[in-house]
C-alpha positions as CSV (number, residue, x, y, z in Angstrom):
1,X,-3.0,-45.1,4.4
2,X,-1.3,-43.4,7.6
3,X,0.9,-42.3,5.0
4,X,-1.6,-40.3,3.3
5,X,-3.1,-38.9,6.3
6,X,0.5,-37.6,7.6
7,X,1.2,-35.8,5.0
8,X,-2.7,-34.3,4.1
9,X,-2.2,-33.0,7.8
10,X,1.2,-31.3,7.4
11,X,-0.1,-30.1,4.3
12,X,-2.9,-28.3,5.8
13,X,-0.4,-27.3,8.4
14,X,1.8,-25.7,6.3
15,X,-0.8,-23.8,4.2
16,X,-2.8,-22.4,7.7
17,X,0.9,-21.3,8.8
18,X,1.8,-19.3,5.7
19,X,-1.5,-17.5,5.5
20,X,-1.4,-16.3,8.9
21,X,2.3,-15.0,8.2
22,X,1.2,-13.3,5.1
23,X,2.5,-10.0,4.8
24,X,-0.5,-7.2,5.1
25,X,-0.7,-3.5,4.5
26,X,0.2,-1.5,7.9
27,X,-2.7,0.4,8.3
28,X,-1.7,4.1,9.4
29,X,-3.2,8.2,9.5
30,X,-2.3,10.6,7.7
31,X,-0.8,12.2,11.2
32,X,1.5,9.2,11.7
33,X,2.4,9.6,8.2
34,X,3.1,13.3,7.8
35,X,5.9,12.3,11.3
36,X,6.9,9.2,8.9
37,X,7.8,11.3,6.4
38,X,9.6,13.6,8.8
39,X,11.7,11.0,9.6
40,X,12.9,8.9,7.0
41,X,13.1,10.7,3.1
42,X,13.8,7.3,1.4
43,X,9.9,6.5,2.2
44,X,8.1,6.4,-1.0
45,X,4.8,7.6,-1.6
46,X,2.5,6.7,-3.6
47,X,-0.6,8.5,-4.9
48,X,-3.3,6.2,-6.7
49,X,-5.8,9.0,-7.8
50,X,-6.6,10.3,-10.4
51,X,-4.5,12.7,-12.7
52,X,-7.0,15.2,-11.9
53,X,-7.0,14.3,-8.3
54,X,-3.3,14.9,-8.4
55,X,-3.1,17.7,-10.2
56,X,-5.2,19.4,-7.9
57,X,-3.2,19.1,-4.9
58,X,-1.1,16.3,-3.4
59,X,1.6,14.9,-0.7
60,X,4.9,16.8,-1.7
61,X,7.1,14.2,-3.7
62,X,3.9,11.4,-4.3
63,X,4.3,9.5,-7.5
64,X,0.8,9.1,-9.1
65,X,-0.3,6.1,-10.5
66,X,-4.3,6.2,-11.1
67,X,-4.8,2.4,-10.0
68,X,-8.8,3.1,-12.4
69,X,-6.4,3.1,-15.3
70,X,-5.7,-0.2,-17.3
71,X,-2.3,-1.1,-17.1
72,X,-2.0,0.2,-13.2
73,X,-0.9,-2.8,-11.7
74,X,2.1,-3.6,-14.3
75,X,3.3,0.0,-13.5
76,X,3.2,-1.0,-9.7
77,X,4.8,-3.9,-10.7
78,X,7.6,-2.5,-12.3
79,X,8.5,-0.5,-8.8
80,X,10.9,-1.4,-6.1
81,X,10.4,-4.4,-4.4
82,X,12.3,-3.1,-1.4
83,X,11.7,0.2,-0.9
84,X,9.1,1.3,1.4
85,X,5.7,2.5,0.3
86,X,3.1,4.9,1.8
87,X,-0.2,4.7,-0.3
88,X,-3.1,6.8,-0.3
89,X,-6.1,7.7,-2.3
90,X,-8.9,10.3,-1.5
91,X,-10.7,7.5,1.5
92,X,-9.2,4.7,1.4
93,X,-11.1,2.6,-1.2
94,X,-8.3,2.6,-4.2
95,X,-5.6,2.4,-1.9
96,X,-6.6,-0.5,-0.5
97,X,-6.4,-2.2,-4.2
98,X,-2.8,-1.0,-4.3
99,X,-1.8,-2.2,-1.5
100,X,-3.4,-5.9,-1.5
101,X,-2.2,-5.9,-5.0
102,X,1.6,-4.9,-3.8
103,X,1.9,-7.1,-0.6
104,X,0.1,-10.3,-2.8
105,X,3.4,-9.2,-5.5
106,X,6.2,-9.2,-2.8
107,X,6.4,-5.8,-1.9
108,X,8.0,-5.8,1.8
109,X,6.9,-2.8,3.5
110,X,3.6,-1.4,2.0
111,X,1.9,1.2,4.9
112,X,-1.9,2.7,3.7
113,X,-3.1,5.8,4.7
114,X,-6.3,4.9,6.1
115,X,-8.0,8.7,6.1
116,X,-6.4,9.2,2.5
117,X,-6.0,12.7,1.4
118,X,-9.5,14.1,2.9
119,X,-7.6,13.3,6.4
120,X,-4.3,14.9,5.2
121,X,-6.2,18.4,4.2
122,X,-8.3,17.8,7.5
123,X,-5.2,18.4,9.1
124,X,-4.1,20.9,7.4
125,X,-1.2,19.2,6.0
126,X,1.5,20.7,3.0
127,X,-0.3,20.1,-0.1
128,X,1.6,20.8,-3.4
129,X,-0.3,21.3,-6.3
């Protein structure tokens, strides 16, 4: 019976200890990001708006993905593992699919732009359309 109980409780253990390491998006602005992207041109960044969205202005060299679309996720999927991702959407409400969806899928470094693209034209930032 002590048996039992041993190894429910390192059980539990073990499961409380890896969700509190789970990975989670880093939260950032589209300020911070705008320097981020200053800084390091292997960032990737991803774009989870609409075509139309994109098409009408985006962050110069965003991939788009529209994460509304069936089939989203699998083309997220099929992306880099390793590489580092900077997602945005217009707020922040699709992004924040994308990146729970890559940081649950073993993405490593997944950063969401919390203002989304209504904070990067706020601050007047390039746009390429």
């Amino acid at each position: 019976m002590k048996i039992k109980a041993l190894i429910a409780i390192v059980t539990l253990f073990i499961s409380t200890f890896a969700t509190l390491t789970a990975q989670s998006p880093i939260e950032s602005n589209s300020m911070e990001v705008s320097t981020m992207l200053k800084k390091d041109k292997k960032l990737v960044v991803l774009d989870v708006r609409t075509a139309g969205e994109f098409q009408a202005g985006h962050v110069k060299g965003a991939v788009n993905i529209d994460v509304t679309q069936q089939g989203a996720l699998e083309k997220i999927n099929k992306l880099d593992r390793k590489a580092r991702y900077i997602v945005y959407c217009r707020t922040s409400r699709r992004s924040k699919i994308a990146t729970d969806h890559m940081v649950q899928n073993g993405f490593k470094t997944v950063y969401q732009m919390m203002d989304g693209f209504s904070g990067w034209t706020a601050n007047n930032l390039e746009v390429v359309k």
